[in-house]
N, C-alpha and C positions, 0 to 999 in steps of 0.2 A: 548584535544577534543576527544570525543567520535565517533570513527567509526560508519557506518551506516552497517548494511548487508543489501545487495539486489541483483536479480540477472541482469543479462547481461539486461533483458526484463524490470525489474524496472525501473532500470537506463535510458536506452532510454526513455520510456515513462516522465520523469520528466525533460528528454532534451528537449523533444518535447512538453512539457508546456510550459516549458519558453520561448521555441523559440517562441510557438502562441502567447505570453501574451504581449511577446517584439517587433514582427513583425505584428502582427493585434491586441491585445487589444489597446496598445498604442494608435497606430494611429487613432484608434476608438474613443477612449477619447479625442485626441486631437479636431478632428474634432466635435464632441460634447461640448467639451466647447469652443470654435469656437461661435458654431452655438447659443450657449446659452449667449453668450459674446452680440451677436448683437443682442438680444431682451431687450437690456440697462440694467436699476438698478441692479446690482447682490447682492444686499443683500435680495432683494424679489422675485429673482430668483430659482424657484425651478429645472429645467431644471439644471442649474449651479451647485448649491450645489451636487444633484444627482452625475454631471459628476465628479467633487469633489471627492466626496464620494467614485464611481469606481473607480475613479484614486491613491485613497490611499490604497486600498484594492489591486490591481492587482501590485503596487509597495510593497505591503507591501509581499507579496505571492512571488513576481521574488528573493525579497530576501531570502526567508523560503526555498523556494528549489532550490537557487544557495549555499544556505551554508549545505543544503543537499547533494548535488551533490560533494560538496565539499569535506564532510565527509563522501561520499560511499564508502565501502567498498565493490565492484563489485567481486560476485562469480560466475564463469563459472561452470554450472551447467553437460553443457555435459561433463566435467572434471573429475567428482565427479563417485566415483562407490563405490559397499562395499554391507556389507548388514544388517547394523544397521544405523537407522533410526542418520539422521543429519542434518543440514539445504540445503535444493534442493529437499530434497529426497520427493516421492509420494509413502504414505503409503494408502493402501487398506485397513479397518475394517469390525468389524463386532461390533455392537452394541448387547453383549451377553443377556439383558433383550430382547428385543424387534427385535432383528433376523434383523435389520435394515443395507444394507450394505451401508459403507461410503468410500469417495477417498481425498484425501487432498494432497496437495504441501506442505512442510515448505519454505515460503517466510519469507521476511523482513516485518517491522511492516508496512511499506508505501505503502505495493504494495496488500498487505492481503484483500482478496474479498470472503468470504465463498461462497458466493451464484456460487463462477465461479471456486471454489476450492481449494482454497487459503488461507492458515492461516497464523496466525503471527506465527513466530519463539517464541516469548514470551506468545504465549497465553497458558492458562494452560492445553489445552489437547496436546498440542503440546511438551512442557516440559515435559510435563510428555509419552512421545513419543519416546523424545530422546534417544538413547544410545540402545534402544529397539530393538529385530529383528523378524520377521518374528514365529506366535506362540507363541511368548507372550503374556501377559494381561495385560494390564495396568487399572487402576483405576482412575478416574478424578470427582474432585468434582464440579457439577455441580448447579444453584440453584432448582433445582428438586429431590437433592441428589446426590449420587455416582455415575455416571455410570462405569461399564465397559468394555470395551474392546478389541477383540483378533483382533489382526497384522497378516494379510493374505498374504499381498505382498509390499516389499521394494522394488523399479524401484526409478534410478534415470531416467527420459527419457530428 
């Protein structure tokens, strides 16, 4: 089985799905096909089928990330120090065409959110990140072309 990477904060956050999915989604659908039980025929029951429906989706999902949870591989981020770029770390750029500055986390693929600063470890401006320190440049093929690059500040915080 393949490990997951993700940090301390990933991790939780996919505890605390499942705990919603299994202490209040459930019981929502229960009470929904309930309620859709006592308006009779359920083969012409669309109410039914619907609750159905949720019910195999939210089982299908408690599984997807209990066997994630499973395979995490939980990294204490406030642990980590150095000053080449690795997974935790929050690299500072500067996008050298267009003078544009950038901030990024390397996270795990599950927890990865650009918009809130958050890449995947696997994604390719991040690979190509890796190993990298402060004053570098790296290069990344993007579908607009190449961009490049320069590494201002490695902080893990």
């Amino acid at each position: 089985m393949e490990r997951i990477p993700m940090t301390a904060a990933g991790y939780k956050a996919l505890e605390e799905e499942v705990n919603h999915l299994k202490s209040v989604e459930r019981h929502a659908i229960v009470k929904m096909i309930a309620e859709a039980r006592a308006h009779g025929d359920l083969s012409e029951n669309a109410e039914y089928h619907a609750a159905k429906e949720r019910q195999a989706f939210v089982e299908g999902r408690v599984m997807e990330l209990e066997d994630k949870i499973g395979r995490a591989d939980v990294i204490d981020i406030s642990k980590l120090s150095g000053t080449t770029v690795k997974f935790g770390a929050t690299v500072s750029m500067v996008d050298q065409d267009s003078e544009a500055k950038m901030k990024y986390q390397l996270v795990g693929d599950l927890e990865a959110d650009a918009k809130k600063g958050r890449i995947s470890i696997s994604s390719p401006i991040a690979r190509a990140l890796i190993g990298k320190s402060k004053g570098d440049t790296v290069e990344v093929a993007s579908p607009g072309g190449v961009r490049s690059y320069e590494i201002l500040k490695v902080e893990f915080v």
